[in-house]
C-alpha positions as CSV (number, residue, x, y, z in Angstrom):
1,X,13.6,3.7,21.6
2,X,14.8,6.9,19.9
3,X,16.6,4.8,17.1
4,X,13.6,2.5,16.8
5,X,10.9,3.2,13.9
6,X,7.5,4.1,15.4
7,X,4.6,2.9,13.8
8,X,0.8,4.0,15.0
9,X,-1.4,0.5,14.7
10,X,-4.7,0.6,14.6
11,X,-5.8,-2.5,16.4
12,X,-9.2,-2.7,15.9
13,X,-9.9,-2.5,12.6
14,X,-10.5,-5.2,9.7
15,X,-11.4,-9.1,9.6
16,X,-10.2,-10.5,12.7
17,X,-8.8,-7.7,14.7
18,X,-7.4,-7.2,17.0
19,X,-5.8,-10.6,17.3
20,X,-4.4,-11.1,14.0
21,X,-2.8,-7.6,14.0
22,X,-1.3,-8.4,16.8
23,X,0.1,-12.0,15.2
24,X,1.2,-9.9,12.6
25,X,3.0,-7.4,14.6
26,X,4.3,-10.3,16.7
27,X,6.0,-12.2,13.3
28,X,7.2,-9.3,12.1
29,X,9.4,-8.4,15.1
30,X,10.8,-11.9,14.9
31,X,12.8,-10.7,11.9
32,X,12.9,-7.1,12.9
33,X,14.5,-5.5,16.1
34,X,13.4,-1.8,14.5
35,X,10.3,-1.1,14.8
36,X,8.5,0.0,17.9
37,X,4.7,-0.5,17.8
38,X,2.2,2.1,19.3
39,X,-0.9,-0.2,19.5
40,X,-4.4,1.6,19.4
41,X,-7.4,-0.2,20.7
42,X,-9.1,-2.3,23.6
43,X,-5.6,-2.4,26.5
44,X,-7.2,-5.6,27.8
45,X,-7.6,-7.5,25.1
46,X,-4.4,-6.5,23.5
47,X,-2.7,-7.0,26.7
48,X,-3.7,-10.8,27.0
49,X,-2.7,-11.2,23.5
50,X,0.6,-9.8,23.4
51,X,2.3,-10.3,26.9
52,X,5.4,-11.8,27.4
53,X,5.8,-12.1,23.7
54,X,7.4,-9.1,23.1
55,X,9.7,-6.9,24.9
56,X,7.3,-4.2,26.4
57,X,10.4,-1.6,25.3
58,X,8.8,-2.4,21.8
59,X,5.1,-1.4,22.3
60,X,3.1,0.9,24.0
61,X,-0.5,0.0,24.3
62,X,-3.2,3.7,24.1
63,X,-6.3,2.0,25.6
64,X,-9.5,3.3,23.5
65,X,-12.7,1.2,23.8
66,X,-14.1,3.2,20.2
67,X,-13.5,2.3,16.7
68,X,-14.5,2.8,13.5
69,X,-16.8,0.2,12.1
70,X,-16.0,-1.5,8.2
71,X,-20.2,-0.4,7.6
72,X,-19.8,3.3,8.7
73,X,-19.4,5.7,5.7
74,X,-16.5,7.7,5.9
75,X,-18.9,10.9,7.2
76,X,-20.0,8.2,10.0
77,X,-16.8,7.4,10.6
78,X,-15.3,11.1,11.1
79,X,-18.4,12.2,13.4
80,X,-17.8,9.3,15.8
81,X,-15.4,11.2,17.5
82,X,-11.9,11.5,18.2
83,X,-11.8,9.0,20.4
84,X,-11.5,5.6,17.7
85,X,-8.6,3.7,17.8
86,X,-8.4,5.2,13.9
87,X,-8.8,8.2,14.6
88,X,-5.7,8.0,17.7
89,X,-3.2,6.4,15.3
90,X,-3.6,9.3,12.6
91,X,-3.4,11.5,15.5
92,X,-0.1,10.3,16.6
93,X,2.1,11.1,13.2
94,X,0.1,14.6,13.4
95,X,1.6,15.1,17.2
96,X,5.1,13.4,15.6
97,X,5.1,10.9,18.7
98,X,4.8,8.1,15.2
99,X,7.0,8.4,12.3
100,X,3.9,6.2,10.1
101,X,0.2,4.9,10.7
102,X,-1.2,1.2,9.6
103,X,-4.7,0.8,9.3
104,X,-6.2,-2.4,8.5
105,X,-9.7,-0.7,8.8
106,X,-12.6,0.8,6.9
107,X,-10.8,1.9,3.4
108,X,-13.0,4.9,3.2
109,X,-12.9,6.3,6.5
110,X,-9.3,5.7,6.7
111,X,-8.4,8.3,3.7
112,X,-10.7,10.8,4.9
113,X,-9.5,11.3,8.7
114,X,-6.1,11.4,7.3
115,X,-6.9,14.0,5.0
116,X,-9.2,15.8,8.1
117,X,-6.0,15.7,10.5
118,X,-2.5,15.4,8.0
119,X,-1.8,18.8,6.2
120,X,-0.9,18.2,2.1
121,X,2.9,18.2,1.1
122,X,3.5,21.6,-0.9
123,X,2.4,21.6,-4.2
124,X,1.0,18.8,-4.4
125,X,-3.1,19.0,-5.2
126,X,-4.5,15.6,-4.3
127,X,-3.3,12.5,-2.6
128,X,-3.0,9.5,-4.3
129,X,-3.7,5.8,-2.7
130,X,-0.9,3.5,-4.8
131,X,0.5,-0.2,-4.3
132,X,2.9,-2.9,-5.1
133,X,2.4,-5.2,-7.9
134,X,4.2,-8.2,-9.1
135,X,6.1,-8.2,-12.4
136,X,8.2,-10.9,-14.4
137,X,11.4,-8.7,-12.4
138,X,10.3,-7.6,-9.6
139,X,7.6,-5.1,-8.5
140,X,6.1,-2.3,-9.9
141,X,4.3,0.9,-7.8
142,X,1.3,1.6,-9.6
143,X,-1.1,4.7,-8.7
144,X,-3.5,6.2,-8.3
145,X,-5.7,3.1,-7.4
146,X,-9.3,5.0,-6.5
147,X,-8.1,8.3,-4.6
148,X,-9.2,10.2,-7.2
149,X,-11.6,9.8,-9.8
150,X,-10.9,13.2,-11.9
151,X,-7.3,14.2,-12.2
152,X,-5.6,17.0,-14.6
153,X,-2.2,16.9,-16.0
154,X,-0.8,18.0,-13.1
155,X,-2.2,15.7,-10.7
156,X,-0.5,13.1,-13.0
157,X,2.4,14.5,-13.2
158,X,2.5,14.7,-9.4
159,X,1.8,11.4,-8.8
160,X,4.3,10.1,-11.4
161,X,7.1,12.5,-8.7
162,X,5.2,10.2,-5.8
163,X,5.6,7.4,-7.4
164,X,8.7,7.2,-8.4
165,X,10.1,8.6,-4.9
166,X,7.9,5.6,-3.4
167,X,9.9,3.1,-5.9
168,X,13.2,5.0,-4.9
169,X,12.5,4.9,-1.0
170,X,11.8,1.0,-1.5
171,X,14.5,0.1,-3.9
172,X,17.2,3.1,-3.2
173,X,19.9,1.8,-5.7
174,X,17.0,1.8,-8.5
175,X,16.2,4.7,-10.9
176,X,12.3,4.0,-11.7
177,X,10.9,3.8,-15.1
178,X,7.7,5.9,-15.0
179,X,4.9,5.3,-17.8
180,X,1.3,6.6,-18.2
181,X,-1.5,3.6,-18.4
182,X,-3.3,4.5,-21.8
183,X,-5.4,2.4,-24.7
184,X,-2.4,2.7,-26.8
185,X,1.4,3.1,-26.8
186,X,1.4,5.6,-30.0
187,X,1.4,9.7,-28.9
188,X,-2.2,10.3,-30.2
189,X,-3.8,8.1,-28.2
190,X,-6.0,9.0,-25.1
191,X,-8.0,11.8,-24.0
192,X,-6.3,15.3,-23.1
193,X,-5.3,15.0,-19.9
194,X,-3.1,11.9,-20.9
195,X,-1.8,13.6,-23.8
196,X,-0.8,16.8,-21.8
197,X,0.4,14.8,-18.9
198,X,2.8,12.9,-21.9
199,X,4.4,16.3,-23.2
200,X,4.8,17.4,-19.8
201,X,6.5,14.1,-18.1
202,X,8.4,14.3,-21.9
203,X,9.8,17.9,-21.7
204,X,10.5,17.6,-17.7
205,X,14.1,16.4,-16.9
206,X,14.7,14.6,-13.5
207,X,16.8,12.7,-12.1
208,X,14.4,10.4,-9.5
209,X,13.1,8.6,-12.9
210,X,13.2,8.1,-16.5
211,X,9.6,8.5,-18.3
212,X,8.8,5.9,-20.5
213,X,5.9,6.9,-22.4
214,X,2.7,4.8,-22.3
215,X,1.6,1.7,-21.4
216,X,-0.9,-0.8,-22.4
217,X,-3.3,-2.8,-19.4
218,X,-1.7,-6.2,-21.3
219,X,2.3,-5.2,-20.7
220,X,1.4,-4.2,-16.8
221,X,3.3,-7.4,-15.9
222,X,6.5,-7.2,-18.1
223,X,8.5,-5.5,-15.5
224,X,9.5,-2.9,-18.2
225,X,8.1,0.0,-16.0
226,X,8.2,-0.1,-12.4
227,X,6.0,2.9,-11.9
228,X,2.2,3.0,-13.4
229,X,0.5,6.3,-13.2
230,X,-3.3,6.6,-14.1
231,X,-6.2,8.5,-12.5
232,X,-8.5,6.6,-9.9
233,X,-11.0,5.2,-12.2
234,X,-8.8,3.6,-14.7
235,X,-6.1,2.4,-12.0
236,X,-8.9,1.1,-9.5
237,X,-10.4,-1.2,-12.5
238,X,-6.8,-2.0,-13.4
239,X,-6.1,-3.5,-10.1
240,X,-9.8,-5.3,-9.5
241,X,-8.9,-6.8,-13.2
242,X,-5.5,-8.4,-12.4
243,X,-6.6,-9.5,-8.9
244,X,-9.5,-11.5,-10.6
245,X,-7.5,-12.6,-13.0
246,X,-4.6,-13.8,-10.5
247,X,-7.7,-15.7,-8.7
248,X,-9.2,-17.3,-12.0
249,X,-5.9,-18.7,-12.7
250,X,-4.7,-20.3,-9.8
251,X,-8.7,-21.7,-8.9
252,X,-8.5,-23.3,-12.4
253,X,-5.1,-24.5,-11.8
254,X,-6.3,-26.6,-9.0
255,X,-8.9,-28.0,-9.9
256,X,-6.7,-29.2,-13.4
257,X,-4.3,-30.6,-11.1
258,X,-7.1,-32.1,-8.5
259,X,-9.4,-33.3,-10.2
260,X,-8.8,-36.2,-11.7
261,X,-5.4,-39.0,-11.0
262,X,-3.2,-37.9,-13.3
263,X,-3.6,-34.4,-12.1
264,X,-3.2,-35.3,-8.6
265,X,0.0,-37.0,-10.1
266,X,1.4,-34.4,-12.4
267,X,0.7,-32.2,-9.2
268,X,3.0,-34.3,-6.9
269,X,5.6,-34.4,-9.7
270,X,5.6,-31.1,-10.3
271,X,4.6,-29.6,-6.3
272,X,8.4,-27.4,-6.5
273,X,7.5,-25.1,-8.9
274,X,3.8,-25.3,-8.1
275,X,4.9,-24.1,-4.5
276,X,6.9,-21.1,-6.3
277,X,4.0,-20.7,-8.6
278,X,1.3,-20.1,-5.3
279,X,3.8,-18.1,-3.5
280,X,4.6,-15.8,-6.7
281,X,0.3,-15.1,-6.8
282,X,0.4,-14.9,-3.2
283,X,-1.1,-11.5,-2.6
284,X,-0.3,-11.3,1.0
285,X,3.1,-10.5,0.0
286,X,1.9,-7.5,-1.8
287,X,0.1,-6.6,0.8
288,X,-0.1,-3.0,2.3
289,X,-1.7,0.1,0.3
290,X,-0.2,3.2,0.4
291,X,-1.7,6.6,0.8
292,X,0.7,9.2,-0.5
293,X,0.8,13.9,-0.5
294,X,0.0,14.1,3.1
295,X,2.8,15.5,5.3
296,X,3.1,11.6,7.1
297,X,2.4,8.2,4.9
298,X,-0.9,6.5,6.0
299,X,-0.1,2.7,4.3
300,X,-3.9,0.3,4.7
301,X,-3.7,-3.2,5.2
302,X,-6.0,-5.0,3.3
303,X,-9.1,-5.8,5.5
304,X,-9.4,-9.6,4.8
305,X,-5.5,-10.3,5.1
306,X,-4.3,-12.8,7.7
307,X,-1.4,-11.9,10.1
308,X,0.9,-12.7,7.2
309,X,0.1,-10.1,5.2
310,X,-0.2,-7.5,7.9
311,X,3.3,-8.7,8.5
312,X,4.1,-7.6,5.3
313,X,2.3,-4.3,5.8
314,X,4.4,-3.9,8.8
315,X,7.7,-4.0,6.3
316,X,6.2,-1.8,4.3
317,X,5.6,0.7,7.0
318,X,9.3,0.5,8.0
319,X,11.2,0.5,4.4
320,X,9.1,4.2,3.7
321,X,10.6,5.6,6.5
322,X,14.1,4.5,6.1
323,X,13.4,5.4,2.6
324,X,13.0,9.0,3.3
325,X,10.0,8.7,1.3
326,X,8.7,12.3,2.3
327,X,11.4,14.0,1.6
328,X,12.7,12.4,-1.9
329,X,9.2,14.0,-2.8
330,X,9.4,17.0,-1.1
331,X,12.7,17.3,-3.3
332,X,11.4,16.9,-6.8
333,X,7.9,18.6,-6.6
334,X,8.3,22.2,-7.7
């Protein structure tokens, strides 16, 4: 177990719970021997779900019967006590016995226990909440995605140091290109902050990336840049925008392609690269959120996932820590 990668589960929270996280952990230990789960929630029903389909030297189940529900506000949350199966897995990277949390549970409530229990990484201001995204090469980190609605230069310049250590603890033999989202790719454009963040990112030399200037919302996908830095208004509508957009285009493609006999045809003919099409889009594979500036990674599941995606989540969880994501930042934050 002492070679294995912990991860702290929260069970109980999001659609579904606790049985597809426990689906998900299941699949994802079918391809990985790593990772040793400490599952948080109800013992009994996690017991029946999971015995005899793992190795018990891969989990250890901490019985709580309290969680945090997806209505309570993240003030609600916090004053139900320490006692939530939340609230126990956040606990457990504090007391080190987990190397990373998972929550697929109340979005809100999640950040702010974190924050409550996990001490900030030196010199860093705010935390920033930052995810994968599909690109024509690969995938891009983009942040911050709604952490943080105000941010200064610095915070900007902090999270472009996050997120390119996030990039570099996921892709290790990659060096990042890091660009600012702005209204324009010219050096006048933008408010302030932008502006002062671009002579900043411009004039600081380092190694962990290359900075890249701006970026436009319509060259996101290009796979030019694989790090996106913005403050948590801009990036939050960002990502809402492209997953609406990803959802418009694949419900219009079928019903072209169902509705009418020569669709249904052209759609047989054509069901390879329609299969590689859905599976690009396929946003359980991007699943997996993660909150980044606290002393210990906290990565969120999305709620409405299926155990597929918290699969994913799962990989996620495990790449950061073999990453060494904490300390490539602690090494490039001054």
């Amino acid at each position: 177990m002492s070679n294995l990668i912990k991860i702290a589960v929260d069970a109980m929270g999001g659609d579904g719970s606790p049985k597809k996280i426990i689906d998900g952990i299941i699949h994802n230990h079918k391809s990985n021997k790593e990772n040793f789960f400490r599952i948080f929630g109800d013992k009994e029903i996690i017991s029946k779900k999971i015995s005899n389909r793992i190795d018990i030297k891969f989990y250890e189940i901490i019985d709580t019967k309290d969680i945090v529900k997806s209505t309570d506000s993240p003030l609600e949350a916090a004053k139900r006590g320490k006692q939530t199966s939340m609230w126990l897995a956040i606990d457990s990277v504090k007391k080190k016995e987990s190397d990373i949390v998972i929550s697929a549970g109340n979005t809100g409530a999640l950040l702010v226990i974190a924050k409550l229990n996990l001490k900030m990484l030196d010199n860093i201001d705010k935390p920033a909440l930052s995810a994968l995204w599909p690109n024509k090469k690969g995938m891009s980190v983009v942040l911050d995605l709604g952490a943080n609605i105000d941010c200064s230069s610095k915070n900007l310049v902090d999270f472009s140091i996050m997120g390119a250590s996030l990039y570099k603890s996921l892709y290790p033999n990659d060096i990042p290109n890091v660009a600012l989202l702005n209204i324009g790719s010219e050096e006048l454009k933008g408010n302030e902050i932008i502006k002062e963040t671009f002579q900043e990112l411009n004039e600081k030399k380092n190694q962990n990336f290359n900075f890249s200037g701006y970026i436009e919302g319509n060259e996101l996908m290009n796979g030019k840049v694989n790090v996106i830095v913005s403050d948590g208004f801009t990036g939050n509508v960002a990502l809402k925008t492209a997953e609406g957009t990803a959802n418009f285009i694949t419900d219009e493609l079928k019903k072209a392609l169902g509705g009418t006999l020569l669709g249904k045809i052209s759609s047989f003919l054509n069901i390879s690269n329609l299969k590689k099409f859905k599976k690009r889009l396929d946003p359980r594979l991007y699943n997996g959120a993660i909150f980044i500036g606290l002393n210990t990674p906290v990565v969120k599941s999305h709620g409405g996932t299926d155990y597929i995606g918290f699969s994913n989540s799962l990989d996620v969880c495990s790449r950061i820590v073999k990453g060494n994501l904490i300390n490539k930042i602690k090494e490039n934050i001054k």
